[in-house]
N, C-alpha and C positions, 0 to 999 in steps of 0.2 A: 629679743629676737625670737625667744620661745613661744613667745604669747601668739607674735605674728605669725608663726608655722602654725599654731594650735589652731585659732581663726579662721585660716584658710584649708584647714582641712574640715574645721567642722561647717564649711561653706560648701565646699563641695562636696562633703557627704550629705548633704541635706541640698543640693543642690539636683531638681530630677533630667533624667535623661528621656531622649526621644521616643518616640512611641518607634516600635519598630515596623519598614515597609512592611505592606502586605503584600504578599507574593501574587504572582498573578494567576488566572486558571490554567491549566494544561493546555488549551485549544489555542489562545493568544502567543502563544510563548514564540519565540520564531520572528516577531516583529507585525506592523500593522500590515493587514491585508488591503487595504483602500492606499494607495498610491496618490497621495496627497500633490504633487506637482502635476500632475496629468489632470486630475480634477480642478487645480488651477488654469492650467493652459486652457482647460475647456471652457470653465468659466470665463476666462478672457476673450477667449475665442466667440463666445456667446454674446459681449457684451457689445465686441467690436463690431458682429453685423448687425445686431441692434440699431448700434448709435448709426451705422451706413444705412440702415434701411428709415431709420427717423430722417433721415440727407433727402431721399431718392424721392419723394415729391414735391419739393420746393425745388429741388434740383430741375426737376421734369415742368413745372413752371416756370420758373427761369427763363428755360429754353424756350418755352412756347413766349413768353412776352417777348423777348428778345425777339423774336421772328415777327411778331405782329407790331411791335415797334418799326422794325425793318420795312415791315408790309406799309405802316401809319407814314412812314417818312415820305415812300417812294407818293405815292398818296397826295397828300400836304404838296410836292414840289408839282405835281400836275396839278392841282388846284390853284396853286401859285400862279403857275404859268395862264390856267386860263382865266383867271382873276386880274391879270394884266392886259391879258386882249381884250376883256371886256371894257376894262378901263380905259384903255387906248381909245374903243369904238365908240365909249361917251362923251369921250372929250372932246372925238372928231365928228359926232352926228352935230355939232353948234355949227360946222361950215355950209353955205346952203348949196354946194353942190352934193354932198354928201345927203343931206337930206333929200334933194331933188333925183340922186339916184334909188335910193331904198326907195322910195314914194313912185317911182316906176319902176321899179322891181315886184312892184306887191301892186302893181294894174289899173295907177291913178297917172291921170294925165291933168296938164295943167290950164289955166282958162282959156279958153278961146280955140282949144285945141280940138277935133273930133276925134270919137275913141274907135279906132279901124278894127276889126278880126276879119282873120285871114283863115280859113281853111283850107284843106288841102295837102297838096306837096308840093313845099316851095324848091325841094331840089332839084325838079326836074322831070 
């Protein structure tokens, strides 16, 4: 057991110790003057309008398609609508009264017929 006390102390006599702190200057002493959580919040704060303002024109696109969409829809259904009356009046120009009306609408008369003008005032 003597050997093992003698061991252990010639271990930590030869065993070195820490350098000691260095003190700090005069002027520091007191604590940090820069306010480390408020330079965070700010930071934060800086970063959040950032990424809102990277938002704000896709945003503002968005909204404009969406309304020309709207605009494109209403659009397409009047064209709809008169893409049917057209088709309505092709299918009905094969009846030959139909034809025989447009064809005197537009100041053709048919054989054997004389073409009359009338001037004047017929009301009266």
């Amino acid at each position: 057991m003597a050997t093992r006390a003698q061991a252990s102390r010639s271990r930590s006599a030869t065993r070195r110790r820490p350098a000691a702190r260095k003190t700090r200057p005069a002027a520091r002493r007191g604590g940090s003057r820069i306010k480390w959580d408020r330079v965070g919040r700010v930071a934060l704060t800086l970063v959040l309008v950032a990424v809102l303002y990277s938002y704000l024109g896709p945003s503002i696109e968005f909204v404009k398609t969406y309304t020309g969409t709207t605009a494109a829809k209403a659009e397409l259904h009047e064209l709809l609508k008169e893409n049917r009356r057209l088709h309505n009046r092709i299918q009905s120009a094969d009846d030959p009264l139909v034809v025989d009306h447009e064809a005197r609408a537009q100041g053709m008369v048919a054989e054997g017929e004389t073409p009359v003008v009338i001037h004047g005032n017929l009301g009266g």
